[in-house]
matplotlib code that plots the C-alpha trace (Angstrom):
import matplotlib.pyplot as plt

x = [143.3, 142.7, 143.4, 141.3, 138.7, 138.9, 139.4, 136.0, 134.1, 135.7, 134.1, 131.0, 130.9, 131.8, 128.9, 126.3, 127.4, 124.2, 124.7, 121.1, 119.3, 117.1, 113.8, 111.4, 107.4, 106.9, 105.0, 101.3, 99.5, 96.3, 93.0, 91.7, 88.2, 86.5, 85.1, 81.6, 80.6, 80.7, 78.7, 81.2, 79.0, 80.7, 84.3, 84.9, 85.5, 87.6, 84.6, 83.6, 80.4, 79.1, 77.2, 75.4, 73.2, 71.8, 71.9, 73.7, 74.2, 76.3, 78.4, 78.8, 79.6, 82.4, 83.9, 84.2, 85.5, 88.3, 89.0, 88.8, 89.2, 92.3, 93.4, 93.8, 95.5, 97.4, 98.1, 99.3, 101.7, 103.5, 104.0, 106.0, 108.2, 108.8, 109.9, 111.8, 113.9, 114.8, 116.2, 118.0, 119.6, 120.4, 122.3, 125.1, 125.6, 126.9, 130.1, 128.9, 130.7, 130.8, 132.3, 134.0, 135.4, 137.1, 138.3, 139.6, 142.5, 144.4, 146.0, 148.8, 149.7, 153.2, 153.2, 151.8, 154.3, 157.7, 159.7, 156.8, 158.2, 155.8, 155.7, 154.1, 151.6, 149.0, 148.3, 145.4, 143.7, 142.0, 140.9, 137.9, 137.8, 135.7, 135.6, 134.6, 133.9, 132.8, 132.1, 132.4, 129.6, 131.4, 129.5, 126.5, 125.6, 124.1, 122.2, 120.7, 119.4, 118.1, 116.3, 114.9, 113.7, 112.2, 110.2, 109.0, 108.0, 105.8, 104.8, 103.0, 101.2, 99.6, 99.3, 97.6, 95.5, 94.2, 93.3, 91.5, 89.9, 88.8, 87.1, 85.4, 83.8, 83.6, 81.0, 79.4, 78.3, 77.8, 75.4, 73.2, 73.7, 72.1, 69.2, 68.9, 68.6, 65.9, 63.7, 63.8, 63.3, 60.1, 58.8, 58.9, 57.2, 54.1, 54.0, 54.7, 51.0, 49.0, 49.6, 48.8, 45.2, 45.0, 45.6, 42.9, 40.7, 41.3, 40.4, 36.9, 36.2, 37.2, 34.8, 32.5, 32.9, 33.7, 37.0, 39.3, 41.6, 44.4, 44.0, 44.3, 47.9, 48.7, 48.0, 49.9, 53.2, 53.1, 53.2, 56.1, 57.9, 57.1, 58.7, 61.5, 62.7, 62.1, 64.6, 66.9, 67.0, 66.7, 70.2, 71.5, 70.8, 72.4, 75.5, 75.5, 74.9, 78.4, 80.2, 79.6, 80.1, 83.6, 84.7, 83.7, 85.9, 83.3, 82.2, 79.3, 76.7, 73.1, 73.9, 71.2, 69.0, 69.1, 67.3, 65.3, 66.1, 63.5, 64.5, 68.4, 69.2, 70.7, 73.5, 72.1, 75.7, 78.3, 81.7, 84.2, 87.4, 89.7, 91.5, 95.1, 93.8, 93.9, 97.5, 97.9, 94.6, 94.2, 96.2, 97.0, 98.7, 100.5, 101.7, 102.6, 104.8, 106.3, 107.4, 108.9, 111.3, 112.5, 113.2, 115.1, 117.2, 117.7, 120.0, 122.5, 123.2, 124.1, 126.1, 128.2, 129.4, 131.7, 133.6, 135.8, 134.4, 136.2, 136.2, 137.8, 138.7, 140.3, 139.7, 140.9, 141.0, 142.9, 144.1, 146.4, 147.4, 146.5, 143.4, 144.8, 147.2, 144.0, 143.7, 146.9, 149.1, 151.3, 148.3, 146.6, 146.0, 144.7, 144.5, 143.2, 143.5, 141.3, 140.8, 139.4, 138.1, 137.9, 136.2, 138.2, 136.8, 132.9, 132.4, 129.9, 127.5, 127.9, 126.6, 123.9, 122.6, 123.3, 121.0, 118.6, 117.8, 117.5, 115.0, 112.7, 112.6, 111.4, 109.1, 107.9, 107.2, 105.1, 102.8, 102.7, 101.5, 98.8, 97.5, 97.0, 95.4, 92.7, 92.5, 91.1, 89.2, 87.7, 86.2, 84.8, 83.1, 81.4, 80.5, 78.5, 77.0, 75.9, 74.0, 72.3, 71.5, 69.7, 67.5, 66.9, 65.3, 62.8, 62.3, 61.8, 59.7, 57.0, 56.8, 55.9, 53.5, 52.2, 52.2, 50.1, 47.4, 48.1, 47.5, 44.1, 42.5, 43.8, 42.0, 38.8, 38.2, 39.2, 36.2, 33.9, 34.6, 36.0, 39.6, 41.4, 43.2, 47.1, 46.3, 46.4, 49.3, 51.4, 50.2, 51.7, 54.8, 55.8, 55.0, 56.9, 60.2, 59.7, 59.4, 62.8, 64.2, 62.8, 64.5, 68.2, 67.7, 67.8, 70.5, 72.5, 72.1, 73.5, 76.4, 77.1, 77.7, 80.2, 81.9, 82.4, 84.1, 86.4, 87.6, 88.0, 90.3, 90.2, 91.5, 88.7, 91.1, 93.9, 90.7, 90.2, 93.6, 94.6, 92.1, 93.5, 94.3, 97.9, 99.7, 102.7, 105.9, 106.6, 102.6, 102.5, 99.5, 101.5]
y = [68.0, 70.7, 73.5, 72.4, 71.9, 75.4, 77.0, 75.5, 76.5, 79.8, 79.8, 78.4, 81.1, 84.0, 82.9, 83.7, 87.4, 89.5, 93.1, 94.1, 96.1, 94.6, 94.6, 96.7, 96.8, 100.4, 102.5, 102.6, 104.6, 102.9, 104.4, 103.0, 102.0, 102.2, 105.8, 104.3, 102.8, 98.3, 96.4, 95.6, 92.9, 90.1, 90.2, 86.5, 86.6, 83.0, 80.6, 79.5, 82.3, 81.1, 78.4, 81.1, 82.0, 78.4, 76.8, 73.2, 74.1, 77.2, 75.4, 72.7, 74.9, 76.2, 73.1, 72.3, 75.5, 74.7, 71.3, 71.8, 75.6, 75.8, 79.4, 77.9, 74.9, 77.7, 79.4, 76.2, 75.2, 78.8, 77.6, 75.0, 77.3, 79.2, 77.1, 75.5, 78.3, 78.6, 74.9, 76.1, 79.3, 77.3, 74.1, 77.3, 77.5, 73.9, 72.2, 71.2, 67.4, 66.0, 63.1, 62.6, 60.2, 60.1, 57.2, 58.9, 57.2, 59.8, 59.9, 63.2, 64.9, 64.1, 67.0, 69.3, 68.3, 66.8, 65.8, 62.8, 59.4, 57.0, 54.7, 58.1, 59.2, 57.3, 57.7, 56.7, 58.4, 57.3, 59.0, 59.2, 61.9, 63.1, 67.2, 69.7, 73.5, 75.4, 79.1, 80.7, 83.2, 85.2, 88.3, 86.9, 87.6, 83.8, 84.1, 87.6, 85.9, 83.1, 85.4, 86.6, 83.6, 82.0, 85.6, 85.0, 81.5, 82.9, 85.7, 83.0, 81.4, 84.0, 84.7, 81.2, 82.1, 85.5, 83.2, 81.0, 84.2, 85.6, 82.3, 81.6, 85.4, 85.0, 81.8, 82.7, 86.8, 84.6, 82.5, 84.7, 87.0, 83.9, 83.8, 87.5, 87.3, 83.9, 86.2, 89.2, 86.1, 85.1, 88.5, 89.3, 86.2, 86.6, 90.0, 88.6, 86.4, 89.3, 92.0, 89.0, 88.9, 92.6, 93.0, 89.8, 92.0, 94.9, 93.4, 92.2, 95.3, 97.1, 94.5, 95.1, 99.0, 100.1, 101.0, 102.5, 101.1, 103.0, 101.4, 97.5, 98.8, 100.5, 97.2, 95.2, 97.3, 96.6, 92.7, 93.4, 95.5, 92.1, 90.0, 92.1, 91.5, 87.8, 87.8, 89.9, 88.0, 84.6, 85.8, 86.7, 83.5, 81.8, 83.9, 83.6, 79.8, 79.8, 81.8, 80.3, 76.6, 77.9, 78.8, 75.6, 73.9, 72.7, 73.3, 75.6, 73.9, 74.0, 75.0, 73.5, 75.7, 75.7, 78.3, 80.9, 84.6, 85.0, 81.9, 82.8, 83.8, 87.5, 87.5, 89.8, 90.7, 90.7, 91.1, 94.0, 93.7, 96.6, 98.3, 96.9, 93.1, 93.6, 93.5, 89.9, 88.9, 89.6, 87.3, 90.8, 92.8, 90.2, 89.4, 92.6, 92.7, 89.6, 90.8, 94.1, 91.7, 89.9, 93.3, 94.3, 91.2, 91.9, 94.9, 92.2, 90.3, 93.3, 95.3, 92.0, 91.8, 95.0, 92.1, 89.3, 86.3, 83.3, 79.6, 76.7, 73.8, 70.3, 66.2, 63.2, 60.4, 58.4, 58.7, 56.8, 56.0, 52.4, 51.3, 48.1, 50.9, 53.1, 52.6, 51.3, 53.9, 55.5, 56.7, 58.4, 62.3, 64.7, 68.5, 71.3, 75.0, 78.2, 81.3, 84.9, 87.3, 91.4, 93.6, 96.7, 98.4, 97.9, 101.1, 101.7, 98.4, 97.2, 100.7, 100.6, 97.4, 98.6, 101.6, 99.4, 97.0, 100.3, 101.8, 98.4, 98.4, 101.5, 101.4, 97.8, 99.6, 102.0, 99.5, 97.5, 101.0, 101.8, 97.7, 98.6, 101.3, 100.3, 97.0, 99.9, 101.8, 98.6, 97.6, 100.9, 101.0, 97.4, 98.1, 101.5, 99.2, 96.7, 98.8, 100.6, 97.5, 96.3, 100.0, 99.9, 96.3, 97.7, 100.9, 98.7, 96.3, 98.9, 100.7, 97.0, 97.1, 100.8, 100.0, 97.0, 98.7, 101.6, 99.0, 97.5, 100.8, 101.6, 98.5, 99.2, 102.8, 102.1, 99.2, 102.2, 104.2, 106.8, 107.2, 106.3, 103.3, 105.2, 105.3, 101.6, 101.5, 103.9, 101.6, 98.3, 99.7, 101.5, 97.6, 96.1, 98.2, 98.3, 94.4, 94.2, 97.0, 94.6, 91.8, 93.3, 94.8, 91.6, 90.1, 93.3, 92.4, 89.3, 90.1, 93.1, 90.3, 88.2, 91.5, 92.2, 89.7, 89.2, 92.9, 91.8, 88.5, 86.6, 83.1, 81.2, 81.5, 79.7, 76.8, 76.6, 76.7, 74.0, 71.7, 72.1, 68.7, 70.0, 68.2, 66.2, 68.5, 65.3, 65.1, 65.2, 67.3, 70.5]
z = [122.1, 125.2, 122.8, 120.2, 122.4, 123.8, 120.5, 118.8, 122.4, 121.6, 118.0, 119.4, 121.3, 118.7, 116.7, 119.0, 117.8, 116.0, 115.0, 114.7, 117.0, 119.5, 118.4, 120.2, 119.2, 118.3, 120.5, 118.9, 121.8, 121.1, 122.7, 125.8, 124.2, 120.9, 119.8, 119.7, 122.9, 122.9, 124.9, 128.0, 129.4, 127.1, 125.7, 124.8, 121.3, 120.8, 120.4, 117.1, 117.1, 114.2, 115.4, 117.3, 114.3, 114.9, 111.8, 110.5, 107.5, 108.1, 110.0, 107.8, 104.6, 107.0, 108.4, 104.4, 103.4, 106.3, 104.3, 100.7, 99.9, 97.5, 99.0, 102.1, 100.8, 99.0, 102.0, 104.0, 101.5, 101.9, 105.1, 103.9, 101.9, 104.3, 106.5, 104.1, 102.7, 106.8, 106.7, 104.3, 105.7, 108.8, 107.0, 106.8, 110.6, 110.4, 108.7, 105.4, 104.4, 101.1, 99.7, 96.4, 93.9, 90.9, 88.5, 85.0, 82.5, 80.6, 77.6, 77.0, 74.1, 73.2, 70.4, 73.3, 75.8, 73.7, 77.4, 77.7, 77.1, 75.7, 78.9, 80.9, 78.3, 79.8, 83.5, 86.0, 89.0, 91.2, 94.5, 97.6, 99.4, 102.5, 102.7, 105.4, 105.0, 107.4, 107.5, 111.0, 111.6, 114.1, 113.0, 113.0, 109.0, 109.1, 112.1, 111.5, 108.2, 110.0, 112.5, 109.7, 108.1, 111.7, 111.3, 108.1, 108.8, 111.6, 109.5, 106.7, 109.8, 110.6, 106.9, 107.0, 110.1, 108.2, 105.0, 107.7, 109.2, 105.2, 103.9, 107.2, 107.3, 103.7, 103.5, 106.5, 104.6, 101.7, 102.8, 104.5, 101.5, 99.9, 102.4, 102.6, 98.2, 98.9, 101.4, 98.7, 95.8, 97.7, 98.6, 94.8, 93.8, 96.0, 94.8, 90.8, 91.8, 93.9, 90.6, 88.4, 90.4, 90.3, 86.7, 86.3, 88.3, 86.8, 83.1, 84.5, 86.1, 82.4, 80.7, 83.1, 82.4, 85.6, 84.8, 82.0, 79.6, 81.1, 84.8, 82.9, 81.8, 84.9, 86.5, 83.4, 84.2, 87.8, 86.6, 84.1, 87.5, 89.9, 87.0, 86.5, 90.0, 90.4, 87.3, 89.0, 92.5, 90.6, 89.2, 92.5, 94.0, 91.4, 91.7, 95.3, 95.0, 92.7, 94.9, 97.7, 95.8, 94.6, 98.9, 99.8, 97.4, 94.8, 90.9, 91.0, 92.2, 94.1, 97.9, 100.7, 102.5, 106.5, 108.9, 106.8, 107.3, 109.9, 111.9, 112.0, 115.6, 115.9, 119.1, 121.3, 122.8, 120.4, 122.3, 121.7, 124.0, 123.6, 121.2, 122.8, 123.1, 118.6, 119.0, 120.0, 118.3, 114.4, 112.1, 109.8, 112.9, 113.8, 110.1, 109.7, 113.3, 112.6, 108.4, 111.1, 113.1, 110.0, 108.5, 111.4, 111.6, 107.7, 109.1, 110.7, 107.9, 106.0, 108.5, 108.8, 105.6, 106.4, 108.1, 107.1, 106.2, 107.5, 106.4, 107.8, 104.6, 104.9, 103.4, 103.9, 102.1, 99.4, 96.1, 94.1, 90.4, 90.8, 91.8, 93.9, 96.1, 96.6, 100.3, 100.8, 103.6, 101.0, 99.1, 101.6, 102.0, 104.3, 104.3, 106.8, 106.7, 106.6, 104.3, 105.2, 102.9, 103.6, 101.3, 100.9, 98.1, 97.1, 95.5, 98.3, 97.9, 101.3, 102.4, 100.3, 101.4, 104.9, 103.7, 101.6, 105.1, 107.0, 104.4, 104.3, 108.1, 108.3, 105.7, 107.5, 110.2, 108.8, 107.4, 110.9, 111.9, 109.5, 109.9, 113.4, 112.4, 110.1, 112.3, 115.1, 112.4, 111.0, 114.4, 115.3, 111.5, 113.1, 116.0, 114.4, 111.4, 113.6, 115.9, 113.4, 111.4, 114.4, 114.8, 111.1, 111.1, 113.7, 111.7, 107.9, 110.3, 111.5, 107.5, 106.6, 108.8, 108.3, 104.4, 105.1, 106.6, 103.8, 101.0, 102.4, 103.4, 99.4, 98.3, 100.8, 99.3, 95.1, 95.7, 97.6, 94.7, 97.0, 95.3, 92.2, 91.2, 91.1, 95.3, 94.9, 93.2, 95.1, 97.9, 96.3, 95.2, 98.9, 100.2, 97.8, 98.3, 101.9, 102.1, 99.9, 102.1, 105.2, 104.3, 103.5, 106.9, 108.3, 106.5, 106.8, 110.6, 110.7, 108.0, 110.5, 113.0, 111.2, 109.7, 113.8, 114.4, 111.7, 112.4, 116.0, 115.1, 118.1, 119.5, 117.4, 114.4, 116.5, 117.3, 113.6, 112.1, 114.7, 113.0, 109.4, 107.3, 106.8, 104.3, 104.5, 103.2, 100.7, 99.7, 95.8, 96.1, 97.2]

ax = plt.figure().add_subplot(projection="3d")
ax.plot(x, y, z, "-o")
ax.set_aspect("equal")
plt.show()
């Protein structure tokens, strides 16, 4: 019993063997800050910064998204597969037991085999049989695969956390999209009703015969322009309304209305970090790092098949031609013995798939490289738009204003007789476009904000994939 003792430590022992390298993360020599300048005052990043715009609704549409968005329930079940298929891989490290059982009554052939006497054509057999395999992973091919698996399986989380990350940036630039398309929907409206009046005006003044013909169609086109937009935002906000319906987790359907454009709150710091801090922090980089290792511990499992695989066999049981004498002591029967098996020829397949792991990992890498990459690019392009979203709403702010006073001292002088009526209506038109222009200024503001920080990841993703309704692994549903 000593020996066998010491000889399954021994095995034990072997099979902690892995012939992959060790993984190290590649050297990414990442800048010290971002090429345009962040606001260093606040770095905290892992709050849920949405309910800094200041509006229920938002945060509602969000916290439903986070229950009922089929993606996401797509992406959580992956998990489960994942994790799964590792199960799986695993059960190999471990003696695998089985039992069978047979009852059959035969007949033989007496033409087929003459020597039979009648008396031993027929014969019974009956058996029960417990049996062990085990294959020892002394190289480590089982493990490396494992490894590999555990990688993957952490690799779909964060899959999981980026989906989180998409569909929560993704209703929160939808909705104010859907405000931003309201404000422009508005605008054009109260622009549809003051050309109505002017053209109303315009066709006393030509009965009156203070006016041309030409000036009452100037002023009819100018309606047709107003009711060409309403149409065109009225379409917008119904897409909008349907996309935003279909993120949530619902048939397209109305959406409520919170804070208005102007009454959404803009941060007035919106945190940064640094360029090394993206590493640990975006779902995508660290999806990408964690698809590296599994590639790398892909290598093992292939450089271990070079070497013989060994399995260690044997049952016990009982077995017997009567059914009565099944577990009597003469019919019982035990086995136990081993088997190796070393390639010596392959025609070169173990190399290639030696080759093939080597080629993935390195190809693996490269993406983990370029993620990193655009992950630093994607901030910086931010951090830029935001900034000069915010300098452009005070530029369209103060034309609104300038073509305001333009429009009335337009109005003040056509009434004077002191300038034509096209002065009027260069006047409306240069209002009109500035107010849309006004408007997606504002929303480009606030989108610029949530663009920010899904570039910048952060532990709020962690906070709201933490709160999931994860399904059970037996749920029907998945």
């Amino acid at each position: 019993m000593r020996k066998f003792t010491w000889i399954f430590l021994l095995i034990c022992v072997c099979q902690s063997c892995r012939l992959y390298p060790p993984y190290h993360r590649p050297e990414l020599g990442l800048p010290l800050e971002w090429k345009y300048d962040a606001n260093d005052e606040t770095t905290d990043i892992n709050f849920r910064w949405w309910r800094e715009f200041g509006d229920s609704v938002l945060d509602d549409l969000i916290c439903e998204a986070l229950d009922y968005n089929r993606d996401l329930k797509v992406a959580i079940c992956r998990v489960f597969e994942f994790a799964a298929q590792l199960q799986i891989t695993r059960s190999q490290l471990y003696p695998q037991v089985n039992a069978t059982g047979l009852a059959i009554r035969e007949e033989s052939s007496l033409a087929l085999t003459p020597i039979l006497v009648e008396l031993t054509r027929v014969n019974n057999d009956f058996n029960l049989l417990a049996n062990v395999s085990w294959e020892l992973d002394l190289w480590g091919k089982i493990r490396s695969a494992s490894d590999a698996d555990l990688a993957r399986v952490f690799a779909s989380i964060e899959a999981r956390r980026g989906v989180v990350l998409t569909i929560v940036t993704a209703v929160a630039t939808t909705y104010l999209q859907l405000r931003q398309f309201d404000a422009q929907l508005e605008v054009s409206r109260k622009t549809l009703q003051s050309r109505i009046e002017s053209y109303d005006l315009a066709v006393i003044r030509y009965k009156g015969g203070l006016i041309s013909e030409m000036e009452v169609y100037q002023a009819d086109s100018e309606v047709q322009d107003a009711k060409a937009q309403v149409i065109n935002f009225e379409l917008q906000v119904q897409q909008q309304e349907n996309l935003l319906s279909v993120l949530v987790g619902r048939y397209p359907d109305c959406i409520e209305r919170g804070l208005t454009l102007d009454e959404l709150e803009v941060p007035k710091c919106v945190p940064a970090g640094f360029p090394c801090e993206l590493i640990e922090q975006r779902p995508d980089v660290l999806e990408a790092e964690q698809l590296l290792i599994a590639a790398n511990a892909e290598i093992g499992a292939a450089l271990a098949q070079y070497y013989p695989d060994i399995t260690l066999r044997g049952y016990y049981g009982y077995e017997s031609r009567q059914l009565h004498n099944l577990f009597s002591s003469q019919a019982r029967t035990w086995l136990y013995g081993g088997s190796f098996s070393e390639p010596i020829f392959t025609g070169g397949r173990i190399e290639g798939d030696v080759n093939l792991t080597k080629a993935v990992r390195c190809e693996t890498k490269y993406h983990y490289e370029q993620t990193v990459l655009n992950a630093v690019k994607e901030v910086d392009d931010a951090l830029i738009a935001h900034q000069k979203a915010h300098e452009l709403v005070i530029v369209q702010k103060k034309r609104v204003d300038v073509l305001t006073q333009y429009l009335d001292l337009a109005w003040l002088r056509y009434y004077n007789g002191l300038t034509d009526y096209l002065n009027v209506l260069d006047a409306q038109r240069n209002l009109f476009r500035a107010q849309l222009d006004y408007a997606q200024a504002q929303g480009l503001t606030l989108i610029t904000v949530v663009d920010l920080y899904k570039a910048l990841g952060g532990g709020w993703v962690l906070d709201a994939d933490e709160g999931l309704p994860i399904p059970e692994a037996d749920d029907d549903t998945i």
